[in-house]
N, C-alpha and C positions, 0 to 999 in steps of 0.2 A: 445571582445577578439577574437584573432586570432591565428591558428595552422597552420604553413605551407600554410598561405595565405589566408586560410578559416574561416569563420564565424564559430563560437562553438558555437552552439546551442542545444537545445531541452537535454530532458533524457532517461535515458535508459527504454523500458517498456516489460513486460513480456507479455507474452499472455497466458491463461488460457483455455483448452478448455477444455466442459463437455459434452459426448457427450450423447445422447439419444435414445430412439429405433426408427430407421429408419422409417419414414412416407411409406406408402404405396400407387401411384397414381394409377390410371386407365383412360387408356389412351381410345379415340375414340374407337379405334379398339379391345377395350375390353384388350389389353395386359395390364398385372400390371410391374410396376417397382417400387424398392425401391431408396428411396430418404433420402440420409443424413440428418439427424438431430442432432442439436450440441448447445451449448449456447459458446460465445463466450466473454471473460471478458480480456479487457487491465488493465494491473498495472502500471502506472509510477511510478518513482524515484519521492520521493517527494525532490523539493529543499529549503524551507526553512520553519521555521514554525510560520512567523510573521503575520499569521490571526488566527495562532489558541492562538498563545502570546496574542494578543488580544482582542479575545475572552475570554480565560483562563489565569488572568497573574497566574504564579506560586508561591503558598501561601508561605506569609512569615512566619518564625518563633518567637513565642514569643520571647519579651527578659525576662533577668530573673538579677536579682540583686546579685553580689557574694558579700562573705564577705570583707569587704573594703570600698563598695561602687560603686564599678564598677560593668559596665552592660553589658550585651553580649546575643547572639541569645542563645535561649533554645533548640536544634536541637535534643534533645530527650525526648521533649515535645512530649506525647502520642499523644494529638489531633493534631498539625503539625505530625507527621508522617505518620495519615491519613489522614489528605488532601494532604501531598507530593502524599501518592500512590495512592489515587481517583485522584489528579492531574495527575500523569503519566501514569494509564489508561487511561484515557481520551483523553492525547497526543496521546498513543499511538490507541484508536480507530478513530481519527482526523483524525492521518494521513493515516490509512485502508483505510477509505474512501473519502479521498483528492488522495492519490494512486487510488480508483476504476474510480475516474471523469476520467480517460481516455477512458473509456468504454463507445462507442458511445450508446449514447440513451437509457440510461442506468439512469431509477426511480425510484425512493424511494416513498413509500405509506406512510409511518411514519415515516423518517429520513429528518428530518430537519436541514442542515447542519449550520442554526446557530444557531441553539438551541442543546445544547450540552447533556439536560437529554431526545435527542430522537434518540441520536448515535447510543446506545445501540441495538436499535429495528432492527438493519440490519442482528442481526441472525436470527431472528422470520419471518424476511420477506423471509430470504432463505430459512428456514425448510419450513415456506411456499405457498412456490413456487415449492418445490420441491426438492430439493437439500439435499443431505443426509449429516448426519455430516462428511466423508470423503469428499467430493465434497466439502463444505465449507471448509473443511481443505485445500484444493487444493488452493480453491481458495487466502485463507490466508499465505502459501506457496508462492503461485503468489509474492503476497506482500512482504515479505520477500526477494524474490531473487531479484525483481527489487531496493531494496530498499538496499542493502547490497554488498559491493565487497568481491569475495571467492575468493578463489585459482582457482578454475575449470573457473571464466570469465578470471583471470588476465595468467591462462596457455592459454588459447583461443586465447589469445590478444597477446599474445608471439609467436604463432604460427603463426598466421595471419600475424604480422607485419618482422617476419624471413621469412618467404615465400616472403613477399612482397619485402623485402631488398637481397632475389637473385636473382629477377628476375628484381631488378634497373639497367642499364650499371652501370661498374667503370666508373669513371669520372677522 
């Protein structure tokens, strides 16, 4: 696909940074200087979710026999409603970390991304590593905004592109 001549590529990603207490060097000459320290975590936009379909298809529901004869899904069958919503956690922790893979060099100790009962384990890895439960919030945030359109990108994008269209000549 093409806009205005161009190739449409890539997604939108958020950048997350957490930052840390400042490293301390000591230079030759005996002077100290403090040096930034920060972890820094990319989010993309996830765009579709046919590996994690794949991996997870989505549980179907019993069917269930009415009176007549006739059959039909059972969709408030107890046990389908909790594999609907074990199913949609699941989706939804797939995509957290299909979203974190833009994060250069960026490893998992116990998160095996196709094994789906070791998802889970990317909170335990951040508590620890270090990261407090706000900091993981942040970073789940992250995810969130690269992964959603608000009003606050699409007023951004209003303004950027009115800016750009007066400073185009009339034609």
């Amino acid at each position: 696909m093409k806009l205005k001549g161009q190739q449409v590529k890539g997604a939108y990603v958020e950048t997350v940074v957490i930052p840390r207490t400042p490293s301390v060097v000591v230079r030759e000459d005996g002077s100290k200087e403090e040096v930034p320290n920060y972890h820094v975590f990319k989010l993309a936009a996830v765009l579709d979710y046919d590996d994690f379909e794949k991996l997870c298809p989505q549980p179907d529901p019993p069917l269930i026999q009415y009176p007549g004869g006739k059959t039909g899904k059972n969709v408030e069958d107890s046990k389908y409603k909790k594999a609907q919503y074990d199913w949609s956690m699941l989706r939804y922790t797939w995509a957290f970390l299909k979203s974190l893979q833009a994060t250069p060099d960026l490893e998992w100790e116990t998160v095996d991304y196709g094994k789906p009962e070791t998802w889970q384990n990317y909170e335990k890895e951040l508590k620890d590593a270090g990261f407090s439960v706000n900091e993981i919030g942040r970073i789940i945030t992250g995810f969130h905004i690269a992964n959603n359109m608000d009003e606050t990108k699409m007023e951004a994008a209003r303004k950027h592109f009115l800016a750009q269209e007066q400073v185009q000549p009339v034609r």
